[in-house]
N, C-alpha and C positions, 0 to 999 in steps of 0.2 A: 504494500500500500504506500502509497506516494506520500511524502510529506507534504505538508503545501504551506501558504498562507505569507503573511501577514505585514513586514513595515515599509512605509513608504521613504526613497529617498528624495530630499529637501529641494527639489534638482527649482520648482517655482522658485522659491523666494529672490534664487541669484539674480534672474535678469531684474529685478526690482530694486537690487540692490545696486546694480551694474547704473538702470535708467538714472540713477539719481548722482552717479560721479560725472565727473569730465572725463572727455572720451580716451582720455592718455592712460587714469586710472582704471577705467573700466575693462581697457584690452589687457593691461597688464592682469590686472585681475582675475581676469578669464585664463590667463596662462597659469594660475595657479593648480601645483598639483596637490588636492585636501587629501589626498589618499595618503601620500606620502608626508606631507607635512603631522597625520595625526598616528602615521606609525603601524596603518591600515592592510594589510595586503590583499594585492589582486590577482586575481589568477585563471586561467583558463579552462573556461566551464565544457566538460565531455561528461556531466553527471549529469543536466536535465533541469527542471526550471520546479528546483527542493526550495522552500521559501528559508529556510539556513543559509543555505548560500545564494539569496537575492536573485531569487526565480529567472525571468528573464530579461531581456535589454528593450526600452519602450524603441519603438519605431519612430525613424525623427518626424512624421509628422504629428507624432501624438507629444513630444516634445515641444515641437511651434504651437499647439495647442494649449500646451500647460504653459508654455510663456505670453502668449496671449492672454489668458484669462488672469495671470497673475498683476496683469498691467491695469486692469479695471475691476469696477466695482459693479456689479449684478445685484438682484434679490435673490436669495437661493432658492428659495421655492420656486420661482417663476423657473429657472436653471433649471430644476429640479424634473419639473416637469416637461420643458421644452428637450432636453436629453433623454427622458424616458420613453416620451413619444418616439422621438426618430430611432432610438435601440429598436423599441418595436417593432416598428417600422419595417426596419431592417433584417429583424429575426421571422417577424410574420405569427406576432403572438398579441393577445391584448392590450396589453403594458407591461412595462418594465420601467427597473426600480435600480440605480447604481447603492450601492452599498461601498461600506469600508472593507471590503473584503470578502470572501467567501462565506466566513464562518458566521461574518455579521448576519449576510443574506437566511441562514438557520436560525439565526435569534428573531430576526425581523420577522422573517415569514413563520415562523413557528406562533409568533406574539401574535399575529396579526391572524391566524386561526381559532385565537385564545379569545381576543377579544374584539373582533370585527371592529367597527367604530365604537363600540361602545368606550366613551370616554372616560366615565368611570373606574372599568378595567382596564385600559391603557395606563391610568395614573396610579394605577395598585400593584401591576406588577411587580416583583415576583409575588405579591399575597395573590392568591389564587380563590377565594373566596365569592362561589360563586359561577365560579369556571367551569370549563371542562378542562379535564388533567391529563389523561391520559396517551400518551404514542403509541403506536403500534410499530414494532418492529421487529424484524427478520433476526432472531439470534448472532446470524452469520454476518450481519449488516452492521453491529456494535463497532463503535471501533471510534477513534479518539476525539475527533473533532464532532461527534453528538453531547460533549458538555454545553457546545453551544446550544442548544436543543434544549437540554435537561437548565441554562442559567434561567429558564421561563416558569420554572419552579414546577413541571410538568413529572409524571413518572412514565418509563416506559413500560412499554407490557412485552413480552418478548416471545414470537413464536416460531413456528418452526415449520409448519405446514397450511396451506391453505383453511385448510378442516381447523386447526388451531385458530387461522386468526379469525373465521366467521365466529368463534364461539367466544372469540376475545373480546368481542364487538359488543358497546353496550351504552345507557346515553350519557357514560361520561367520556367516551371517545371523542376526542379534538382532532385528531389528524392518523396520519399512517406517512408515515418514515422507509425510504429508500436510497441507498450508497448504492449509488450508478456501477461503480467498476467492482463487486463483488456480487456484479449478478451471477456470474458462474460458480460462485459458493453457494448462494440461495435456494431452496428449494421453490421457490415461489419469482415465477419471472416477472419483467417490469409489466408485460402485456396485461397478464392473469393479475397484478397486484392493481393497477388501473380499475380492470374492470372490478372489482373484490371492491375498490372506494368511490366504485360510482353508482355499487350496487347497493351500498349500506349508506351511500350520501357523507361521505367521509374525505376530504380533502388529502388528497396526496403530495408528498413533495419528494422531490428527487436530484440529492448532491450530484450533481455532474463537476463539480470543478476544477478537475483535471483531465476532462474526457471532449477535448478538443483539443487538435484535431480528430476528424476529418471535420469538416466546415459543416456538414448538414445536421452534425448532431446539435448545432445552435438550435433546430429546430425541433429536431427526430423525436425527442421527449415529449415535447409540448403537443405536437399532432399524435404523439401513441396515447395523450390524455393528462398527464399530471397535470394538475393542478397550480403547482408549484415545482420549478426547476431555478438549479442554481448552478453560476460557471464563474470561476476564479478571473479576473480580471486582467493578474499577472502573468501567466502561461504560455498558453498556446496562441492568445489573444492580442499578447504583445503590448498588455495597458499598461497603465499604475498597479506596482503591486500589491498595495493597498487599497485596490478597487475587484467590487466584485458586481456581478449579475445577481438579481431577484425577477424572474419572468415569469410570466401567466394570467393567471385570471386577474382582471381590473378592478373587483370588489378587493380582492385581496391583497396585491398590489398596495391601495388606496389604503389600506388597513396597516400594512405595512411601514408607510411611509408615518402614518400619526405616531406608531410605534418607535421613530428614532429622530435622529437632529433632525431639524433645530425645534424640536418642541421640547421643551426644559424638563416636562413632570413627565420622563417615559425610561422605560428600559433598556431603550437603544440612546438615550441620549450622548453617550460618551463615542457611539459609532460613527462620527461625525464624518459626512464626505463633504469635501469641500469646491470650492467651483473650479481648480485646476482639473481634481481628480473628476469632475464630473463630465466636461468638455473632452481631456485625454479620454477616459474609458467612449463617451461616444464615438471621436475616432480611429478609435483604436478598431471597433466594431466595423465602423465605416471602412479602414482599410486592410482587415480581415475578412469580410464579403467578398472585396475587389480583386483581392491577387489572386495570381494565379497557384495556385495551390499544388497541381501536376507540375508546375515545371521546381518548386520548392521539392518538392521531394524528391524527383531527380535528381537534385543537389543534393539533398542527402542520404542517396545511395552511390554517390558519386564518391562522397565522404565515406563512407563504410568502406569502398570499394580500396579507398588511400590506404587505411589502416589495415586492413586486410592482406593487402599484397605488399606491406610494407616489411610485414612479423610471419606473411606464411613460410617462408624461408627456413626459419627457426627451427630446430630439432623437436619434434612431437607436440610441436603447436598445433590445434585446432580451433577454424572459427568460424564461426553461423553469423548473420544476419537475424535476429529474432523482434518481432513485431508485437509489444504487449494488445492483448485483445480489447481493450476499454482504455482504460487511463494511458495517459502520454502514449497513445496509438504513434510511432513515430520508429524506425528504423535504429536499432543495437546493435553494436558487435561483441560479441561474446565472444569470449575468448580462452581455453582450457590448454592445460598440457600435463606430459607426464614428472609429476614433481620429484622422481625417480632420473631425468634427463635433464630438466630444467629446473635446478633446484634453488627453487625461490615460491616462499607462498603467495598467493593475491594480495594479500593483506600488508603483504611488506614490498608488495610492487605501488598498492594504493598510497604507501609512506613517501614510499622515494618519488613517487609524481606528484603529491605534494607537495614535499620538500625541496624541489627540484627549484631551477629556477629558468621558465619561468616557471611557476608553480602549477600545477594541473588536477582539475577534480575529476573523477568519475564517481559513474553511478554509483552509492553505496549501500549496505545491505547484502551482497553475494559474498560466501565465502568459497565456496570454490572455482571459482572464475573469476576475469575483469568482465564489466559489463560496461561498455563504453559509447555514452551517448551522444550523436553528432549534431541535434537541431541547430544547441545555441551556441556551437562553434561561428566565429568569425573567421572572415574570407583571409585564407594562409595559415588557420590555425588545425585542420587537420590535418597538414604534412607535419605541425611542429607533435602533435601527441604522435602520430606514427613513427616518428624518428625516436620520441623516448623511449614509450613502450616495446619497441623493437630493441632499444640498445640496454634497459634495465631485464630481457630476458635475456638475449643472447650472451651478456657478460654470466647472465646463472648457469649457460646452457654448460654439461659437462664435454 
């Protein structure tokens, strides 16, 4: 399971900072290196867009976006809504909701199952007094980032079989909970869980947000029925990484939104998105529709292709191309050998391309293999991991 989530870098404030010098200190300014002045290091991402190591790199027009909006003054609601619209728009769903992030969009849209408009229970949350409490969820579907879920003061019910959750159902049921990329653990698929809350009148929601690409799944969820669909802002999507998607139904949605900033008495209030991150996550959307998608992945089979015939050389290397089924859908190279021939474990190859300079991440979590991921390589940086990874085996090879 993916990591994901969460902080955004400060990238607005600068040109505001920049607008207000003389133009001598402003260039010089810009030549500053913050990474290196605070002792920070940078390195080269072949691990995938883990929100630990600052998921992915925004696209520059969602850059000129965030600098844009940093220059003026807006109402955020009016933003709020005028960006939610054209997401829509774009996705081909009712509305849509920018969030601080993914996990926010689970708190949001959870709350806003809780308590529709009612204003009352928006300003009581987490007292639940009155509510409905309970989740429904797939055993196999648990899994870390549903604390956001459970901060709504909610409990889950946890089952296991369809037959299980018809009988789990009852009227203090509020919703039904679904982890996109562990539908192949489930016994209950996204189809049959759809139809199950549309037959007990039970709003669904569905974390997708790391399950872009391929581009149609912005949609695929919403037209199979949820209710509620959520996608990470930082990813595959190319935003603020502290921006996330809330999409679907416009009661809800609308429910969602009374549930977080800027309304002061609510439990999303500290989730605040601001009008950079509102603008960037729109184009970000805007210019994730647009590109071309086939000729991107070409490039990165093109990458695999580098590292591959860089290290197949090597004594008892072997390597596959492997494609996760749901989450980060996106080209791997995996990499094994016999540690009997090439005696070096993964774990201490993962060291030294760290440590290395320049420094280099891959995917983590495998122990007996490298699992080496090409999306958010930059242009010249898969010959530079091909040459390492080639040369911290072959110095082990016997």
């Amino acid at each position: 399971m993916s990591q994901r989530r969460s902080f955004l870098q400060s990238l607005a404030s600068m040109p505001v900072i920049g607008g207000l010098m003389p133009a001598s200190l402003a260039a010089a300014s810009s030549k500053r290196d913050y990474f290196k002045e605070l002792n920070v290091g940078t390195f080269i991402n072949a691990a995938g867009t883990y929100t630990t190591l600052t998921a992915s790199l925004m696209e520059p027009e969602v850059v000129k976006a965030i600098e844009y909006a940093s220059k003026q003054f807006v109402r955020l609601q009016e933003l709020h809504d005028a960006a939610g619209k054209r997401i829509a728009e774009l996705v081909g769903c009712e509305a849509a909701m920018v969030s601080s992030g993914a996990a926010a969009a689970l708190t949001c849209g959870t709350a806003a199952c809780m308590t529709g408009n009612n204003m009352d229970f928006i300003r009581r949350l987490p007292d639940t007094t009155g509510m409905k409490t309970e989740v429904i969820v797939q055993k196999s579907h648990r899994y870390g980032y549903d604390h956001a879920v459970r901060n709504c003061g909610i409990k889950f019910i946890e089952v296991e079989t369809a037959e299980e959750l018809e009988r789990a159902v009852n009227p203090n049921t509020v919703m039904m909970l679904f982890f996109n990329s562990n539908e192949t653990v489930g016994k209950i698929n996204s189809q049959e869980f759809v139809a199950l809350g549309k037959k007990h009148n039970i709003p669904t929601m569905n974390d997708a947000a790391a399950d872009v690409p391929p581009l149609e799944n912005l949609s695929k969820y919403l037209k199979l029925g949820f209710d509620l669909v959520i996608f990470s802002g930082g990813k595959g999507i190319r935003g603020p990484q502290s921006a996330g998607l809330l999409l679907g139904r416009k009661d809800l949605i609308e429910a969602a939104r009374l549930n977080t900033s800027p309304f002061s008495d609510s439990i999303g209030r500290g989730l605040k998105v601001n009008k950079e991150e509102l603008l960037g996550m729109m184009v970000a959307v805007e210019q994730y529709t647009k590109k071309d998608h086939q000729a991107e992945w070409r490039d990165w089979e093109k990458r695999c292709k580098q590292i591959i015939d860089s290290i197949s050389g090597v004594k008892s290397i072997k390597t596959e191309i492997n494609i996760p089924p749901i989450a980060n859908h996106v080209p791997h190279v995996h990499v094994t050998w016999d540690q009997n021939v090439v005696k070096i474990k993964p774990s201490e190859v993962v060291k030294q391309l760290r440590e290395g300079t320049p420094s280099i991440e891959i995917t983590p979590g495998s122990r007996d293999r490298l699992v080496i991921a090409v999306w958010m390589l930059q242009p010249g940086e898969a010959e530079i991991v091909a040459k390492r990874v080639r040369e911290i085996l072959k110095k082990a090879a016997v």
